[in-house]
C-alpha positions in Angstrom: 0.0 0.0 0.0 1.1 3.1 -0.6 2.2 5.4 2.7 0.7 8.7 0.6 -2.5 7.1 -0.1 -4.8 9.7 0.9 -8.9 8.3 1.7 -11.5 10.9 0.0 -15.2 10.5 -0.8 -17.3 12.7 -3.5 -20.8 12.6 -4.6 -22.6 11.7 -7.4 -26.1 11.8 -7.6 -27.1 11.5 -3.8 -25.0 8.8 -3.3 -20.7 8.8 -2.0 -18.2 7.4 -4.2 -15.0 6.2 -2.0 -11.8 7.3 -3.3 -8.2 7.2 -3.1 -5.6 10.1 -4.2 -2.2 8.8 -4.8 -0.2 12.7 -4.9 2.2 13.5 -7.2 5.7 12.4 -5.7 6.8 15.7 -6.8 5.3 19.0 -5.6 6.8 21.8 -7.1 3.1 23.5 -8.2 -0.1 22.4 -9.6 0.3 18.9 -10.9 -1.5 17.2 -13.7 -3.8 14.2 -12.0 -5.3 11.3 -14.1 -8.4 9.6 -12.8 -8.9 5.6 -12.8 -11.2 3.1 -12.8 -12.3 -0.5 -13.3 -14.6 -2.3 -15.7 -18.1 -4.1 -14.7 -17.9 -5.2 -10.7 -13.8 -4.2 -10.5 -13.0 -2.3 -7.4 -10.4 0.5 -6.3 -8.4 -2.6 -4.2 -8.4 -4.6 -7.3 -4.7 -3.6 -8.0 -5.3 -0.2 -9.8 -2.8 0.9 -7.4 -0.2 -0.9 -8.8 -0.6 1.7 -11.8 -1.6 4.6 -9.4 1.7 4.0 -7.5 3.9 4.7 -10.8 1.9 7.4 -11.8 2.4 9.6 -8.7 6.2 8.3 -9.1 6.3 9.8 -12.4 4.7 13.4 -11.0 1.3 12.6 -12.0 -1.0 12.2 -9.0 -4.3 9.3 -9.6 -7.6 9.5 -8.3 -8.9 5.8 -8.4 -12.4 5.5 -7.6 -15.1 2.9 -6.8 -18.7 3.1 -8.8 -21.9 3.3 -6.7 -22.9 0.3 -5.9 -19.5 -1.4 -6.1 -16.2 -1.1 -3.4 -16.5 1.3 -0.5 -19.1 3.3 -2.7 -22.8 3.7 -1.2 -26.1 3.0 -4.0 -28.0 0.0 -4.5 -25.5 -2.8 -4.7 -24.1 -4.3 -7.5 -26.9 -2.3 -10.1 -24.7 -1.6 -13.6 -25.8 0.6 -16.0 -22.9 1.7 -18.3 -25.0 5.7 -18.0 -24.5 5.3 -13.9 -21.1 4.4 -14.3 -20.5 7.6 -17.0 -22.4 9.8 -14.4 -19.6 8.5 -11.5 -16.6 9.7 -14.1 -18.2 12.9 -14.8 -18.4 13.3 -10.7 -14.9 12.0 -10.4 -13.4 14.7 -13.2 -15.3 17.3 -11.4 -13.7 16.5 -8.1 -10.5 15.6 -9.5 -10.4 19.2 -10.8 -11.0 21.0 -7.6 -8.5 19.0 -5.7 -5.7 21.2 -4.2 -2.3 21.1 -5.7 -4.2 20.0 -9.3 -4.1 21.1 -12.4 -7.3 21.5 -14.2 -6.2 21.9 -17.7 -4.2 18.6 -17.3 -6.7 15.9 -16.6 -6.8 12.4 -17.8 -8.8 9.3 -17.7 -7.8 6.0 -17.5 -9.8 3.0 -17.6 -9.8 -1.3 -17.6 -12.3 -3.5 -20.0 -15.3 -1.7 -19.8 -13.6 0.7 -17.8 -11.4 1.6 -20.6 -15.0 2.0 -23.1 -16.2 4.7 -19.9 -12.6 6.4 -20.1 -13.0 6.7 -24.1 -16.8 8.2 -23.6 -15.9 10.5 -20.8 -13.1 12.1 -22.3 -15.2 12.9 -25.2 -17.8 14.3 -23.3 -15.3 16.6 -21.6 -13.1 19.2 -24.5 -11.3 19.8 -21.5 -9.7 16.2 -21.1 -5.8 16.3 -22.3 -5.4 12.7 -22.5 -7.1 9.2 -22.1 -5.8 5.3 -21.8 -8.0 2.7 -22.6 -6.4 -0.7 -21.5 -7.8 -4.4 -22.6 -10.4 -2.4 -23.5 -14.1 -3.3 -24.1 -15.4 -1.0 -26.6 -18.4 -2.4 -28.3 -20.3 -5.1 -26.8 -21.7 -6.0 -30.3 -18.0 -6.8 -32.0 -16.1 -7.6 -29.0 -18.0 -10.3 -27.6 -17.1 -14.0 -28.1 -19.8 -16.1 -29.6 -21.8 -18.3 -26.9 -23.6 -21.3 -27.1 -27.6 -20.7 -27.4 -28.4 -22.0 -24.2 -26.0 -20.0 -22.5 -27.6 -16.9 -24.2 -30.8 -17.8 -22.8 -30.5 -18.2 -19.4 -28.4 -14.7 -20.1 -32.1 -13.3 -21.6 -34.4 -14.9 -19.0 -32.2 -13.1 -15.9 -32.4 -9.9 -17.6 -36.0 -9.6 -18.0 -36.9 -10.9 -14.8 -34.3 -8.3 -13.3 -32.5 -10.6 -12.1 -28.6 -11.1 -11.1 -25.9 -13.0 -12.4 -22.0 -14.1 -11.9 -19.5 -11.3 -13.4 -17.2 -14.0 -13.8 -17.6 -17.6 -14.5 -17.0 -20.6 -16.4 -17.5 -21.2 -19.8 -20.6 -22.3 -20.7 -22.1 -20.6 -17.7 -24.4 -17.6 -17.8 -21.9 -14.9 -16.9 -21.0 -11.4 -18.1 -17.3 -12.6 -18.4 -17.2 -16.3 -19.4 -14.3 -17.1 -21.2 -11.6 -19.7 -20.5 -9.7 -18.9 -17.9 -11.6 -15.8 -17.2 -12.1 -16.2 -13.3 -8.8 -17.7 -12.5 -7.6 -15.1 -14.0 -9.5 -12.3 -12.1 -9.1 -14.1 -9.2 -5.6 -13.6 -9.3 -6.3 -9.6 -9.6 -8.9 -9.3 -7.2 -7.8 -8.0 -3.2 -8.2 -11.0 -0.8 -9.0 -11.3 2.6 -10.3 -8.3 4.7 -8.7 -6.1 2.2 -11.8 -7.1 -0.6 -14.5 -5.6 -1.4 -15.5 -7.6 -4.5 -18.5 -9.7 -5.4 -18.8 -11.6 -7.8 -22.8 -10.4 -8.7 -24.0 -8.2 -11.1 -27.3 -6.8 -12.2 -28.5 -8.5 -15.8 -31.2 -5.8 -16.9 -28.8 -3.1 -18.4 -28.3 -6.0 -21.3 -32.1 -5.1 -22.5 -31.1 -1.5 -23.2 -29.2 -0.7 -26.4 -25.9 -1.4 -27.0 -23.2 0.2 -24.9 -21.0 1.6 -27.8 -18.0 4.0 -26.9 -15.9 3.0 -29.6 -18.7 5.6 -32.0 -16.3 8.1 -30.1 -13.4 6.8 -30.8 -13.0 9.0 -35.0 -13.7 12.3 -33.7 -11.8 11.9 -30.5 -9.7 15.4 -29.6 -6.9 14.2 -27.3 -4.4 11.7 -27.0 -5.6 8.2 -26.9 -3.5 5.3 -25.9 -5.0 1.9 -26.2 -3.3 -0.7 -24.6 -4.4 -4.2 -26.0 -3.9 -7.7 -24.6 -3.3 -10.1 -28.3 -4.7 -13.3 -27.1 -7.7 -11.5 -25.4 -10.5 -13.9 -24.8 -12.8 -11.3 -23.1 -12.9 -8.8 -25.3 -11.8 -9.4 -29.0 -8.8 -6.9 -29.8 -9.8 -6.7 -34.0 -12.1 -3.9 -32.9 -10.2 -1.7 -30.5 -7.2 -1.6 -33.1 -8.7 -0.5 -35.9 -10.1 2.0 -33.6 -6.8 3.2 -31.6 -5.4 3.3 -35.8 -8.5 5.4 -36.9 -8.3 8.0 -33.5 -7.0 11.5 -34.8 -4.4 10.7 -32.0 -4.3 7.6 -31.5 -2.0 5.3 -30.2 -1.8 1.5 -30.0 0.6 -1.0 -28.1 -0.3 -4.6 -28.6 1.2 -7.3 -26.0 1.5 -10.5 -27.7 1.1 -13.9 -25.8 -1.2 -12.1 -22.9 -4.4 -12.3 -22.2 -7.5 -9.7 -20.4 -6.5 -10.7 -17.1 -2.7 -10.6 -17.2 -1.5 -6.9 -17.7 -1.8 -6.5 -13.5 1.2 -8.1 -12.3 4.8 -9.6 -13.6 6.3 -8.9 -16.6 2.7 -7.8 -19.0 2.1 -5.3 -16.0 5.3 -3.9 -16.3 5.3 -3.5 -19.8 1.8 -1.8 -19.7 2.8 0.8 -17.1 5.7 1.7 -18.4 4.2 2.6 -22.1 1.8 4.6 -19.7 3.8 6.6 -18.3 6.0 7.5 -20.7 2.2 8.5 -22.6 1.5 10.6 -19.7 4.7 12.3 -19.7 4.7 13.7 -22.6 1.1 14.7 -22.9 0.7 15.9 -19.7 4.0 16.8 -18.8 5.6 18.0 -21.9 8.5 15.3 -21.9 9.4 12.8 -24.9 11.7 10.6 -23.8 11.3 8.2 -26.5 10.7 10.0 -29.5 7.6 7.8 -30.4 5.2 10.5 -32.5 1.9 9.3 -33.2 2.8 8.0 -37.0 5.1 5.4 -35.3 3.7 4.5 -32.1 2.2 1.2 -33.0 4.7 -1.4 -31.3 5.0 -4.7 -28.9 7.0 -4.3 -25.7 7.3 -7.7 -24.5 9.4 -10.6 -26.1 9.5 -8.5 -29.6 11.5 -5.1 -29.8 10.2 -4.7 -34.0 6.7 -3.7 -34.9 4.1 -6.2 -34.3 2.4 -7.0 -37.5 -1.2 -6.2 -37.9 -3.7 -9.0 -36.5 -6.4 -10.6 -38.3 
């Protein structure tokens, strides 16, 4: 944990979201701050910090917050609505803004899965945002999602009309948001343990009768910086889609990780790669630095087991 963790709440709507501000390691004025969260049931312990910690390192400070509903946050538990969860960054950026020591021209947003789709819309929705990171993201439910087996799809249906709730993660073949194979071994590994979680592995099913959840519309007439981190072997969400859309941004930028999958960019050697693309992202968009060169006509590489461009996937 880190020892400048600092415990803050905010508001949105009439409910509190619990938050934690990791300060910039470096003080000298107003800093630039970049605001985090999860995808779908993901918490603030679920090892966000591990990115929040290198952030503040670098001089940017993180704000990494829990939805309502989800974490330390108050609201009806475990209700998802992607248009909540949009409401809770919009009360995040707000609050990030009128932090002391901050910046307010020099906000980004940051996001995981579907968390990376709500970093995409938010910084679209706000002129003001200087830079957004999309990681393993979902961005279109419609293209990104694996094929199931009818049955499966179903049960999926029945619990969304009857307003019921199902699994976030499960096994394949099961009705769950997240199914794939490997999915919750993998998110076990992420998750906090012991008295230190706050996860539950329960979501709310009738948000799937609504229409699609679509960020990725945003992603062509995006105005900042856009990094898009993206896992090759992905079995949650398919990458095809969020590549062509990182290549399509006005300022985009793409890293692809070959031989990882959704669940493996939050510790060893993926992890590191990840947050060290980043922050070198965040420091020279929000801090003015280019320490590697990269512009955004060659920023389309793999950082882990091949140096040279990574060709194009299928």
């Amino acid at each position: 944990m880190s020892m400048r963790r600092k415990e803050l709440t905010f508001s949105s709507s009439s409910d509190t979201c619990a938050a934690w501000l990791y300060p910039a390691a470096v003080d000298e004025g107003a800093r630039p701050i970049i605001v985090m969260a999860h995808g779908l049931t993901g918490t603030r312990r679920d090892r966000l910090g591990a990115f929040a910690d290198r952030f503040a390192a670098a001089g940017i400070a993180a704000l990494v917050f829990d939805y309502r509903g989800f974490g330390d946050s108050t609201g009806e538990p475990d209700l998802y609505e992607p248009s909540r969860q949009l409401d809770d960054w919009r009360a995040a950026i707000a609050f990030a803004r009128s932090l002391p020591g901050v910046d307010a021209e020099r906000v980004a947003t940051l996001g995981s899965s579907s968390g990376g789709g709500h970093a995409l819309a938010a910084a679209a929705a706000d002129r003001k945002i200087a830079a957004a990171i999309s990681q393993v993201p979902m961005l279109d439910r419609e293209t990104q999602s694996y094929i199931r087996p009818q049955h499966v799809l179903e049960a999926i249906k029945a619990a969304a009309a009857e307003g019921r709730y199902l699994p976030a993660v499960g096994q394949p073949n099961e009705a769950a948001l997240i199914y794939a194979p490997g999915a919750e071994v993998g998110w076990r590994r992420v998750v906090a343990i012991g008295d230190e979680s706050r996860w539950r592995n329960r979501v709310s099913a009738a948000w799937l009768l609504g229409p699609p959840y679509r960020p990725i519309q945003h992603s062509a007439s995006l105005h900042c910086p856009w990094l898009v981190c993206v896992a090759a072997d992905d079995q949650v969400a398919k990458p095809g889609p969020a590549i062509e859309a990182a290549r399509g941004a006005p300022k985009g930028e793409l890293r692809i990780y070959p031989g990882i999958d959704h669940f493996d960019i939050y510790d060893g050697p993926p992890h590191e790669a990840v947050v060290a693309d980043e922050v070198e992202f965040l420091q020279r968009h929000l801090l003015g630095r280019n320490l590697s060169g990269n512009t955004y006509a060659d920023a389309e590489f793999s950082r882990i087991g091949l140096p040279e461009r990574q060709k194009p996937l299928p």
